[in-house]
N, C-alpha and C positions, 0 to 999 in steps of 0.2 A: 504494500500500500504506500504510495508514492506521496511523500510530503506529510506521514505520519510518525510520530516518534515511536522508539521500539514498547515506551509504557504504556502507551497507549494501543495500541496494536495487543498487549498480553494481555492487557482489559480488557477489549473488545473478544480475543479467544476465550478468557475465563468467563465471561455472559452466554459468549457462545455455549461453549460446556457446561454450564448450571443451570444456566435456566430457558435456553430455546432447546436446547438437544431434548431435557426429559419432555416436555411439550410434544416436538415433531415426533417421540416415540410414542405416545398418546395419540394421536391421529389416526390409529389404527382401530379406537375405538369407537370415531364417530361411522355415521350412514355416512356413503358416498355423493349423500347430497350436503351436509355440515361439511365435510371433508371437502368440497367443491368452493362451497362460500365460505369457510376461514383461510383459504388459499388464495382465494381473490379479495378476498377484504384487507389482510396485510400479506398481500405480494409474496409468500410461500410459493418456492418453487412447484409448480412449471412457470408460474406467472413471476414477470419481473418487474412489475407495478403494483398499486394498491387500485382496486374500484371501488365507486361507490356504492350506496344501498341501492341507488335508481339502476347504475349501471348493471349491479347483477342480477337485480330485482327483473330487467329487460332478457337477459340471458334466460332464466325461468319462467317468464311471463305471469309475476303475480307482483303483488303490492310491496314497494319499498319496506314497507312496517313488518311486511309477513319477513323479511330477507334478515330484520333486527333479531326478530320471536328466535327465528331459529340460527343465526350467528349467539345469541344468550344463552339458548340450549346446549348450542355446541361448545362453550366459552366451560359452561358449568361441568360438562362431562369431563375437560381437561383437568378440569381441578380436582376433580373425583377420583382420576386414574380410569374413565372409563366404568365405575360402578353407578 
C-alpha cells in the first residue's frame, strides 16, 4: 500500500484478522438472499463498491424498506454465529 506507513498497514491486517475474517466466516450462515445484500451493501467481494437500499432494492424488485428488514436480519444472524 503505497504512501502508507508500515503501523498502519499492521492495523489495518490486525482489523483484518479480528474482526472482518470471523464475520466473512459467518456468511455461511445466512440465505443466499442476506448473503447477496450484505455483499452489496458494504462492497464484500465479488462487488467492489457499496449500493444503496434503492439500488438493491431495484436488483430484487421490492421496496427499499423491505432491503433494510432483511440486511437487520442478516446483520443479527452475524452476531449470533448463525444461531
Amino acid at each position: 500500500m503505497k504512501g502508507y506507513s508500515n503501523g498502519y498497514i499492521k492495523v489495518l491486517r490486525f482489523e483484518f484478522q479480528t474482526e472482518i475474517m470471523p464475520i466473512l466466516k459467518n456468511l455461511k450462515y445466512l440465505d443466499p438472499r442476506e448473503n447477496f445484500i450484505l455483499r452489496m451493501r458494504y462492497g464484500i467481494e465479488p462487488y467492489e463498491q457499496t449500493y444503496t437500499f434503492r439500488e438493491i432494492a431495484k436488483a430484487f424488485g421490492v421496496h427499499p424498506s423491505r432491503i433494510q428488514v432483511l440486511l437487520k436480519r442478516a446483520i443479527k444472524k452475524l452476531k449470533k454465529g448463525g444461531n
